[in-house]
C-alpha positions as CSV (number, residue, x, y, z in Angstrom):
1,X,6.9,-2.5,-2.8
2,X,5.2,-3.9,-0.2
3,X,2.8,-2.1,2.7
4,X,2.4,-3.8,6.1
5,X,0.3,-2.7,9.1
6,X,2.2,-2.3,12.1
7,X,0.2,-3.7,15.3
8,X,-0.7,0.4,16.1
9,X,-2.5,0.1,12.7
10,X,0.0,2.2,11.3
11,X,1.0,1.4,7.2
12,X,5.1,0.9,6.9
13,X,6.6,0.2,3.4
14,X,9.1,-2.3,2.7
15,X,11.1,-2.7,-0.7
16,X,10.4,0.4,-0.9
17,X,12.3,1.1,-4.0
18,X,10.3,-1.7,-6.5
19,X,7.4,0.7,-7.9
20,X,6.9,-2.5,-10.2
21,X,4.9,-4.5,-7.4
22,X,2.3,-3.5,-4.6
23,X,0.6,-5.4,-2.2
24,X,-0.1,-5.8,1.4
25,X,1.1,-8.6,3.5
26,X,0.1,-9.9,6.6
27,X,1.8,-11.4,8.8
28,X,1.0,-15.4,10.0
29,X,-3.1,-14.9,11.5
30,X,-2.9,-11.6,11.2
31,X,-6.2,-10.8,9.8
32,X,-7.4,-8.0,7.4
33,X,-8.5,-5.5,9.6
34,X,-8.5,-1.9,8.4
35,X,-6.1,0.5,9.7
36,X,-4.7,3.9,9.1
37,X,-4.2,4.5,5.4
38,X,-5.5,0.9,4.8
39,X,-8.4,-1.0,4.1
40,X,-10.2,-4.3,3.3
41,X,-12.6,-5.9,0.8
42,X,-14.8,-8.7,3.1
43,X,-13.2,-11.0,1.3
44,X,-9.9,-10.4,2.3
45,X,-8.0,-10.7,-0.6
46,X,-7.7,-7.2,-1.9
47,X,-7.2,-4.0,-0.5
48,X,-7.1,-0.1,-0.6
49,X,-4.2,1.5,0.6
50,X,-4.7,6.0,1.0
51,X,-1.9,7.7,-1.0
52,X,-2.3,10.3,0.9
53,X,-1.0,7.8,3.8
54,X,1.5,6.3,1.6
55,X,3.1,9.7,0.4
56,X,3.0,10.7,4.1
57,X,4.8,7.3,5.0
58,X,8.3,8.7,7.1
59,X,11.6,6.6,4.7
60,X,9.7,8.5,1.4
61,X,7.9,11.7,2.8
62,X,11.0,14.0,2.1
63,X,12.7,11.9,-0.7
64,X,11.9,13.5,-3.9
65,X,12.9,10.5,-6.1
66,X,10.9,8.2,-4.3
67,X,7.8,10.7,-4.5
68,X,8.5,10.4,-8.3
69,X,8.4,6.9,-8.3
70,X,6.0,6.8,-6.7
71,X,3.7,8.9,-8.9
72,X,4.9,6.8,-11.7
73,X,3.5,3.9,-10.2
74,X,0.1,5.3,-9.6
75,X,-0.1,6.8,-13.0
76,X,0.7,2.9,-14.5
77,X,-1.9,1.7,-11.9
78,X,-4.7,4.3,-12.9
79,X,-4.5,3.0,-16.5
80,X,-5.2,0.2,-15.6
81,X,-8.5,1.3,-13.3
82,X,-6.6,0.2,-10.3
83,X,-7.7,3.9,-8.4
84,X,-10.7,4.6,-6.6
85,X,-10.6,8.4,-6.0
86,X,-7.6,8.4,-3.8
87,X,-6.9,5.0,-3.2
88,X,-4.5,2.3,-5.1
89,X,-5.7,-1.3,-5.3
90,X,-3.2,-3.7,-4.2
91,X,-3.7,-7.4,-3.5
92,X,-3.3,-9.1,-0.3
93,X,-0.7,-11.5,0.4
94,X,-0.5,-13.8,3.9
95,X,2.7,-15.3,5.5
96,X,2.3,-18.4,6.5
């Protein structure tokens, strides 16, 4: 799955059903600028999405099997020390 920011700053998920990928993508000169749920390392190239903010997101709020998957990613992505508190790392892609 992928999150984007929409231009209110709000997160949306797309491919939402691939727990096996996460990242952000930007869209072309859109730059990393935190928003709601999201935010940015200064360099850019990696970020920190809430999953408070991604639970809450509106196509996977009240589907239980997407909540599940969902866990099950953040439980592969703790073990791999990819949480910080209540944040998942995910890596920034850019369209170009």
């Amino acid at each position: 799955m992928y999150v984007r920011l929409t231009r209110a700053g709000e997160l949306d998920v797309a491919d939402a059903a691939d727990f096996k990928r996460f990242s952000v993508h930007l869209g072309p000169g859109q730059p990393p600028v935190d928003g709601r749920g999201v935010s940015f390392e200064p360099d850019g190239r990696t970020a920190w999405v809430d999953e408070a903010a991604l639970r809450a997101w509106p196509g996977g709020r009240d589907d239980p099997a997407w909540q599940a998957g969902l866990s099950g990613m953040i439980d592969f992505a703790r073990g791999h020390g990819w949480i910080d508190g209540t944040r998942i790392r995910a890596h920034v892609e850019t369209a170009s």
